[in-house]
ROTISE-846044 format. One record per residue (C-alpha): residue number from 1; x negated, y negated, z. Coordinates in steps of 0.5 Angstrom, whole numbers, plus 500, padded with zeros to 3 digits. Layout:
(NUM,(X,Y,Z)) ...
This chain:
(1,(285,689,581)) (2,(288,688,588)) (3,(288,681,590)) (4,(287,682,599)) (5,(289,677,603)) (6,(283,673,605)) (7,(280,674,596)) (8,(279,669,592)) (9,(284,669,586)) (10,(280,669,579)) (11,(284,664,575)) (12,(284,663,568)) (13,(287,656,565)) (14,(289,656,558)) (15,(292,649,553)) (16,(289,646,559)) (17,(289,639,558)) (18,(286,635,564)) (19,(286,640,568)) (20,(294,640,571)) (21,(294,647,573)) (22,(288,647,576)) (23,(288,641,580)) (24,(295,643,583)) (25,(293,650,584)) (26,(286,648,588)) (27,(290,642,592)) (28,(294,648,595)) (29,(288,653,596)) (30,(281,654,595)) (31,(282,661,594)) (32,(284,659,587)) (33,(278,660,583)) (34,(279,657,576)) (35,(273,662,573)) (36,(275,661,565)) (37,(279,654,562)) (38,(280,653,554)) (39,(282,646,552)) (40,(283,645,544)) (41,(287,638,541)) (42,(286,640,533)) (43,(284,635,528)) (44,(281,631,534)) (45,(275,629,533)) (46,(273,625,540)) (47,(276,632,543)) (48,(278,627,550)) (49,(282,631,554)) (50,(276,636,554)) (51,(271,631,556)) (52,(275,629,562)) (53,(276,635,564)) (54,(269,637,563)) (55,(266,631,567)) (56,(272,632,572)) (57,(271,639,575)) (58,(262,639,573)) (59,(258,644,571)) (60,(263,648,575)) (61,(269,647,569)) (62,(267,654,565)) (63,(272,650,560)) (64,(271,653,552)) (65,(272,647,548)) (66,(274,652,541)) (67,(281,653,538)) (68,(283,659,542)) (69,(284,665,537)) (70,(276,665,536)) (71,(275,666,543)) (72,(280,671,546)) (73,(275,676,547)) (74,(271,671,551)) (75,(277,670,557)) (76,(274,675,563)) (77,(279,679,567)) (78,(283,675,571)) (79,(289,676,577)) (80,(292,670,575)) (81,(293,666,568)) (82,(296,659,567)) (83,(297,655,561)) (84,(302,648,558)) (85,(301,651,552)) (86,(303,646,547)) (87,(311,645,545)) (88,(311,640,540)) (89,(314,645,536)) (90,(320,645,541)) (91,(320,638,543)) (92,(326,634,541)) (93,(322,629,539)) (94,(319,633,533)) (95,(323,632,527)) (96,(324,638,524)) (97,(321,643,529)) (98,(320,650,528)) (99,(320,653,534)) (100,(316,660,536)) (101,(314,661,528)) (102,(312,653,527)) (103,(304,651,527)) (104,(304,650,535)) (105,(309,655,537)) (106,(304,661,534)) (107,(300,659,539)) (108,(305,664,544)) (109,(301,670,541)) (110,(294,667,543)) (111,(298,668,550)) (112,(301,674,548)) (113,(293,678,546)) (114,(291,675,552)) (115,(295,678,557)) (116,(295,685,553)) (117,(287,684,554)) (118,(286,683,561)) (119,(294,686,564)) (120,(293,680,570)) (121,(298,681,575)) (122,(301,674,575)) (123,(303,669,569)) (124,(305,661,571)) (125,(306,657,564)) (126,(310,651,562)) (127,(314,648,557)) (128,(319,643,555)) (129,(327,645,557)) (130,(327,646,549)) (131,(325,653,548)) (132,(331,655,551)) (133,(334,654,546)) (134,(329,654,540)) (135,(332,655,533)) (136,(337,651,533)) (137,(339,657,527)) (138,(338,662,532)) (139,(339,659,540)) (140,(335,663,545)) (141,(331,668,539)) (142,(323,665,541)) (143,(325,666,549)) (144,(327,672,546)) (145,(321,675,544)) (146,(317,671,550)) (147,(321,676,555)) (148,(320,682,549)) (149,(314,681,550)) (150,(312,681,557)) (151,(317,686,558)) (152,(314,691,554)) (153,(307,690,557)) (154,(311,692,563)) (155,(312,684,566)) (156,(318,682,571)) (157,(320,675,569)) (158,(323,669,572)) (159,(324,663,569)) (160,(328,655,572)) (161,(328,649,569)) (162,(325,644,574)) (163,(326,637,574)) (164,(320,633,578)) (165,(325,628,581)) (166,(329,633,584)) (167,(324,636,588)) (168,(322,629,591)) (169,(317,626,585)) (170,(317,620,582)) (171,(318,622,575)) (172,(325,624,572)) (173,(321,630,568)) (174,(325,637,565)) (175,(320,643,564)) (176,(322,650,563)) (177,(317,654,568)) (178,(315,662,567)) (179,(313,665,572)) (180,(311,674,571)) (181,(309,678,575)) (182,(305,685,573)) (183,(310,692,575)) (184,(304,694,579)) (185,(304,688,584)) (186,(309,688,591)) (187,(313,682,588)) (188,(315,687,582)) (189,(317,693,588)) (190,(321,688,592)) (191,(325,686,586)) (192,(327,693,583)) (193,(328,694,591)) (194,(332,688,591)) (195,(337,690,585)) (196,(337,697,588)) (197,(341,695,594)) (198,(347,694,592)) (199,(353,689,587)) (200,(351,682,585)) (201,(344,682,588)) (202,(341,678,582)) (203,(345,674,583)) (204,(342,672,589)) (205,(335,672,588)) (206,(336,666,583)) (207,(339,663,589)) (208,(335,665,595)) (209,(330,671,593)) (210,(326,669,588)) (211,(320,666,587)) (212,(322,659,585)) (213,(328,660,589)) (214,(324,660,595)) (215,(319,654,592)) (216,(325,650,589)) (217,(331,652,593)) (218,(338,651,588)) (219,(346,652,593)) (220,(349,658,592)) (221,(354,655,588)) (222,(353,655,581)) (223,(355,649,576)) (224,(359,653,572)) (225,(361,660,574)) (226,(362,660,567)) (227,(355,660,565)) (228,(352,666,567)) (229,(348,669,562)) (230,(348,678,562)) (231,(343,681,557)) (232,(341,689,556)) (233,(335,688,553)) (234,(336,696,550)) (235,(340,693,545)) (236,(333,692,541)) (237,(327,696,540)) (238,(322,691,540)) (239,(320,684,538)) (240,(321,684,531)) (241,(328,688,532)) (242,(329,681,537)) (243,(326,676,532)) (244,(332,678,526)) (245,(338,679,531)) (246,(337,676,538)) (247,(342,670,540)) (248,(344,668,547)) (249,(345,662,551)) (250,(339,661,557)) (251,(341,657,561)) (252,(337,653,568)) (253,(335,659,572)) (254,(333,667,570)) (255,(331,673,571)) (256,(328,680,566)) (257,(328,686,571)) (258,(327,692,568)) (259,(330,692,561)) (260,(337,687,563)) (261,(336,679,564)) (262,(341,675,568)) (263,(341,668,566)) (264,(345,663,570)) (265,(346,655,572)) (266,(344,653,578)) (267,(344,648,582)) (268,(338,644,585)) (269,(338,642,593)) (270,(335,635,592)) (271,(331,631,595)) (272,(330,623,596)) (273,(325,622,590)) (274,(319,617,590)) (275,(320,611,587)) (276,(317,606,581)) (277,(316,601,587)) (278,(311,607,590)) (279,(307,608,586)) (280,(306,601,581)) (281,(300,596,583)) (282,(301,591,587)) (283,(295,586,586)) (284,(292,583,580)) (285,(294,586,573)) (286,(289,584,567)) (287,(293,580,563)) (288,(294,586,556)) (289,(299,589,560)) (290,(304,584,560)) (291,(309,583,554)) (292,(308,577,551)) (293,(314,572,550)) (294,(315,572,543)) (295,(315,580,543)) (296,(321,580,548)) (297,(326,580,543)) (298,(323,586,540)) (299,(323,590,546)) (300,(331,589,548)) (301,(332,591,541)) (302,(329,597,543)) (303,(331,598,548)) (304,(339,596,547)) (305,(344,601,544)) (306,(345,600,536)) (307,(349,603,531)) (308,(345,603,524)) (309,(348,606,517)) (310,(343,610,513)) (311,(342,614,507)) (312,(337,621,508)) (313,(332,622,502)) (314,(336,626,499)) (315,(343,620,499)) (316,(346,623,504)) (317,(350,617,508)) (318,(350,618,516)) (319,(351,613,522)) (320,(344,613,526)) (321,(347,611,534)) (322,(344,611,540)) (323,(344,609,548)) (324,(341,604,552)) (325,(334,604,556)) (326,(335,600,563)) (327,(330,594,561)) (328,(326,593,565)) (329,(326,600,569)) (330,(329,599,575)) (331,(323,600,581)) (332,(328,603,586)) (333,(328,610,582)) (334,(324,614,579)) (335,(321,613,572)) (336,(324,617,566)) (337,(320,622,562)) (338,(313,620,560)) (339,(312,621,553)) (340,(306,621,549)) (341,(307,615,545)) (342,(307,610,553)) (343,(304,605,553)) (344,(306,602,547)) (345,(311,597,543)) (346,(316,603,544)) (347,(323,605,546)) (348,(321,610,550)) (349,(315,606,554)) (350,(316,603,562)) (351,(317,596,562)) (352,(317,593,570)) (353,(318,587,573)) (354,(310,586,575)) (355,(310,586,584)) (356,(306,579,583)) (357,(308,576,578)) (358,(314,577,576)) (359,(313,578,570)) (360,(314,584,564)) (361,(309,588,563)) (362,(308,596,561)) (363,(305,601,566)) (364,(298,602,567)) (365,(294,608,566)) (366,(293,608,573)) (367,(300,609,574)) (368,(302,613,570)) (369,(297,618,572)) (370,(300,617,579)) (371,(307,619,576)) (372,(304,626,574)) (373,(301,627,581)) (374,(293,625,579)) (375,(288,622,582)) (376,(288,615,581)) (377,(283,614,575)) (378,(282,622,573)) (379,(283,620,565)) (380,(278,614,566)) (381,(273,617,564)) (382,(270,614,557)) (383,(276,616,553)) (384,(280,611,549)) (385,(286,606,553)) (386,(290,609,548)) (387,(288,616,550)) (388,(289,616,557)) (389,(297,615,556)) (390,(297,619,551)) (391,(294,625,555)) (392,(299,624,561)) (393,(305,624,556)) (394,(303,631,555)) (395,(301,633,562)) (396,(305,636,568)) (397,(307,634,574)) (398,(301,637,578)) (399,(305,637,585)) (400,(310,642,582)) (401,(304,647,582)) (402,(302,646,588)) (403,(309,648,590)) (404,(308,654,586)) (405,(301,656,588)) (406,(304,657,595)) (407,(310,660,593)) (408,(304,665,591)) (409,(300,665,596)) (410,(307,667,601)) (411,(308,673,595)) (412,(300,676,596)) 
């Protein structure tokens, strides 16, 4: 379907969690209609971030709460599919991980049979930087077949590594995006156009061109210009071909067009971040948010650099180091990456110096939903305190996609 300039965009939200894409999408326009939703945390029994979209967007959610393989035939065409979809097996906090062929990394092909289904004419998903580089055994292969996929079903591809800080939020949070667009849609025609016309255009299109070029601008210059990736995508007959020979080093920023991928390392024209101090409550805090002064020494343990001997299952002997954490996190700048385990006695959690009172306390769930661009009070739906940071640890920055849906607007 061609989507006119004045026409709803039917938009179909996968792995959708409390409803990140969707927020961001509608905060840039009301043309974005969310038309079908899919939200599944296997083994959850509370199902919590269902519930909290479900009440947060109504009876207009259409939120399917099954896990996605039974319920592919149900997905309605659409122009315009979105989804986090789950990273745990990229993620560098899961021991182990087993990238594309590990329990959450087979959920790629859910996506995969959507898009073969309905063709829309635009693809935005999300994941950890990781997947660049998933398996360590094989670096590059699951992006590999990611692209192989989509250039196969006759997709553009363009991807970068956005760290929300950069573009002036409030969170230091890294996230590779994939933005693919249809060869029958004008953003497709203007790349091969552009590559057409003569030496080095793509080059520029990852710097100037490009559709998170124009939303997320980088300098002309590259980091390294050493690191500057080129693959012919020729060299393999199809997924499987890629799956047992494929290794390439990604980097930041890329595009697949025809059958060539060009990766490169760009560099982000930042802006002024948003800092802690913005965003945290200046007035009374419930006195449960505070760390206790007998377990003070434990969080500077925690937080402090170590080096510990220790002896694997198996009698390996290795030395286990690591660096330290700013204790408390300074309010002056933006806060580090939320992980699902904030909120907790835990290395990674925020600890602030509390605006009122002086003292040390952990965030509240309220500021860490500010850290991802929500609404104050979305998860504070029912669920769990202990839910609430765990669903924003696995959230998206939501005003990055609002970027995004403007950049997609400016393309229709």
């Amino acid at each position: 379907m061609k989507v006119s300039a004045n026409s709803d965009i039917r938009v179909v939200e996968l792995f959708a969690g409390v409803g990140g894409f969707r927020v961001g999408l509608e905060r840039c326009s009301e043309r974005f209609k969310t038309i079908w939703a899919n939200q599944w945390e296997p083994g959850q029994a509370g199902q919590w971030a269902y519930k909290c979209y479900s009440k947060n967007f109504g009876e207009d959610s259409h939120c399917v709460n099954a896990d996605i393989a039974t319920v592919i035939d149900q997905v309605p065409p659409h122009d315009l599919l979105v989804g986090g979809f789950p990273c745990q097996d990229y993620s560098v906090a899961s021991t182990g991980a087993k990238g594309i062929e590990g329990k959450k990394g087979v959920l790629w092909w859910s996506i995969y049979k959507i898009i073969q289904k309905n063709h829309p004419n635009y693809v935005l998903l999300e994941n950890v930087d990781r997947l660049l580089k998933s398996p360590a055994s094989q670096r590059g292969r699951d992006f590999g077949i990611i692209l192989k996929c989509l250039q196969e079903e006759g997709y553009g591809v363009e991807w970068r590594v956005i760290n929300a800080a950069d573009y002036g939020w409030v969170q230091r949070r890294r996230r590779t995006f994939i933005f693919a667009f249809k060869n029958t849609t004008p953003q497709y025609k203007h790349l091969i156009s552009y590559f057409a016309d003569g030496e080095n255009k793509d080059r520029t299109w990852l710097t100037n061109e490009g559709f998170f070029a124009k939303a997320f601008p980088v300098y002309s210059e590259l980091a390294d210009p050493k690191k500057i990736t080129k693959v012919d995508f020729t060299e393999y007959s199809d997924t499987v071909d890629v799956t047992k020979r494929f290794k390439a080093a990604f980097y930041n920023s890329g595009v697949l067009y025809n059958e060539s991928i060009l990766s490169m390392e760009a560099v982000p024209q930042s802006k002024e971040p948003m800092t802690l101090r913005e965003i945290v409550v200046d007035g009374d805090v419930d006195k449960s948010y505070f760390i206790e002064d007998e377990d003070l020494e434990k969080w500077k343990y925690m937080k402090g650099a170590k080096t510990i001997e220790r002896t694997s299952k198996t009698g390996y002997s290795y030395t286990f180091s690591e660096g330290p954490i700013a204790f408390p996190d300074p309010l002056d700048r933006p806060g580090r990456t939320m992980l699902t385990s904030e909120g907790t006695k835990n290395r990674s959690s925020h600890a602030i110096i509390d605006p009122k009172t002086g003292k040390l306390r952990i965030l509240l769930p309220e500021e860490c939903e500010r850290m991802n661009g929500f609404p104050t009070g979305w998860t504070d739906t029912g669920m769990p305190k202990r839910q609430r940071y765990f669903i924003m640890g696995n959230a998206l920055v939501v005003p990055l996609i609002t970027q995004m849906g403007k950049q997609l607007l400016d393309i229709l």
